[in-house]
C-alpha positions as CSV (number, residue, x, y, z in Angstrom):
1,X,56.9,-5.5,38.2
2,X,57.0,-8.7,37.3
3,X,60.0,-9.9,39.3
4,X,58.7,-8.7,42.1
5,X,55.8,-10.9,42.4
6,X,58.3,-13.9,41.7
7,X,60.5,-12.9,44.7
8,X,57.2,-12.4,46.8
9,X,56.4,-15.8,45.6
10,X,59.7,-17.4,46.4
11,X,59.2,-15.4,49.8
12,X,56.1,-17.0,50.5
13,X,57.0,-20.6,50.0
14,X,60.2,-20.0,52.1
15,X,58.3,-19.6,54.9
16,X,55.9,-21.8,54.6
17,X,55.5,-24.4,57.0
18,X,54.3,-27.8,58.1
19,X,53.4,-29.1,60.8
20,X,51.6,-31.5,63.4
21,X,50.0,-31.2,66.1
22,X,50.7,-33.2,69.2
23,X,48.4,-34.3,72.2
24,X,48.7,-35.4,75.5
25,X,52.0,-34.1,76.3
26,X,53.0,-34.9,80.1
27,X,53.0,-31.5,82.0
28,X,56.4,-32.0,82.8
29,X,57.8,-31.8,79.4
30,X,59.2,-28.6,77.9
31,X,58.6,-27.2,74.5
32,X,62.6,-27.7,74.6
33,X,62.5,-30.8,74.9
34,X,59.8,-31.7,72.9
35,X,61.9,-29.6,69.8
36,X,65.0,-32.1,70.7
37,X,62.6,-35.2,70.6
38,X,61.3,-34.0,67.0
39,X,64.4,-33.3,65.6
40,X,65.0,-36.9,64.9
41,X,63.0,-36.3,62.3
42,X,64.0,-33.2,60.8
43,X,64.5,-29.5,61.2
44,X,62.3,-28.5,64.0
45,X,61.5,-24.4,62.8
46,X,58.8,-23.8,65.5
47,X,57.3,-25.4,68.8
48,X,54.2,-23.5,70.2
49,X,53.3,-25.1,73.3
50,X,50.4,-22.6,74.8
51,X,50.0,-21.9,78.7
52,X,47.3,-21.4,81.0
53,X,47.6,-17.7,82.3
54,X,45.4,-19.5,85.4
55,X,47.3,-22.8,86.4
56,X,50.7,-21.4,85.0
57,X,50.9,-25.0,83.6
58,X,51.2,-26.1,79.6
59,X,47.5,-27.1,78.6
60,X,49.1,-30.5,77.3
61,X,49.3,-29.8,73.3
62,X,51.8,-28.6,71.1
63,X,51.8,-27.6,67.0
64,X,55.3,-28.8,66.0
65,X,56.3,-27.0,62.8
66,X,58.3,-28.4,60.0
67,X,60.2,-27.0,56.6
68,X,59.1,-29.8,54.4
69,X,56.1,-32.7,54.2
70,X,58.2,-35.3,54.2
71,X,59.8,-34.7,57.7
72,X,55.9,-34.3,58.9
73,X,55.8,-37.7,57.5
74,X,58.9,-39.5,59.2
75,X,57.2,-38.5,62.3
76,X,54.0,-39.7,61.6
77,X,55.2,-42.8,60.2
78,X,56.5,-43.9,63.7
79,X,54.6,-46.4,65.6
80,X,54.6,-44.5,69.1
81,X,55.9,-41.6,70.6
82,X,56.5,-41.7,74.5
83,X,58.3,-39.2,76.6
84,X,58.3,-39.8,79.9
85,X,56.5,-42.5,80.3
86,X,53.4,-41.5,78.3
87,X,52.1,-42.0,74.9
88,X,52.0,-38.8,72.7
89,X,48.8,-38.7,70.4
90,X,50.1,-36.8,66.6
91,X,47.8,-35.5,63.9
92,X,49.2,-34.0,61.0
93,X,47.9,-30.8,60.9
94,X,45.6,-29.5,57.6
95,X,46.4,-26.0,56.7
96,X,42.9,-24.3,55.7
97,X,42.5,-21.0,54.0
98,X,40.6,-18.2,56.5
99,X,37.8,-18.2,53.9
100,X,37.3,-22.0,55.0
101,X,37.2,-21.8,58.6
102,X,34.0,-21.8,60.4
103,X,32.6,-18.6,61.7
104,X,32.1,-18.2,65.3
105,X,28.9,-17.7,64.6
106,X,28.3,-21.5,63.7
């Protein structure tokens, strides 16, 4: 029983993730090529750019997910990010429990 929970364990941390999330994106960047532009700072395991079922168009933010805290940091610790022309706005992003979140009641 026991070495079941430590493989769950191991499981869990595996896919754990870390991330940042990144405003301001011009609409004619591609979660493509915002995955190549991270990757200069390590391995990019998820881009989730959303889309407006209206306009058809990216709503002009993107979570960029990491496998460790320090590549969230190599791209933090840059001055500026610019793709085409514009200046990318990047917030690391804080991970909180469900139990923390705000109701939508509040």
């Amino acid at each position: 029983m026991a070495a079941a929970s430590v493989v769950r364990e191991v499981g869990r941390r595996s896919r754990r993730l870390f991330g940042i999330f990144v405003a301001d994106i011009p609409w004619t960047v591609s979660s493509k090529e915002l995955k190549e532009y991270f990757s200069q700072f390590g391995l990019v395991q998820r881009c989730q750019l959303p889309f407006d079922r209206d306009t058809g168009f990216h709503k002009r933010y993107c979570w960029i997910k990491f496998s460790t805290p320090e590549e969230v940091q190599n791209a933090l610790q840059k001055d500026s990010h610019i793709l085409e022309g514009s200046k990318l706005t990047l917030k690391q992003q804080i991970r909180r429990r469900r139990s923390q979140r705000k109701s939508p009641r509040e």
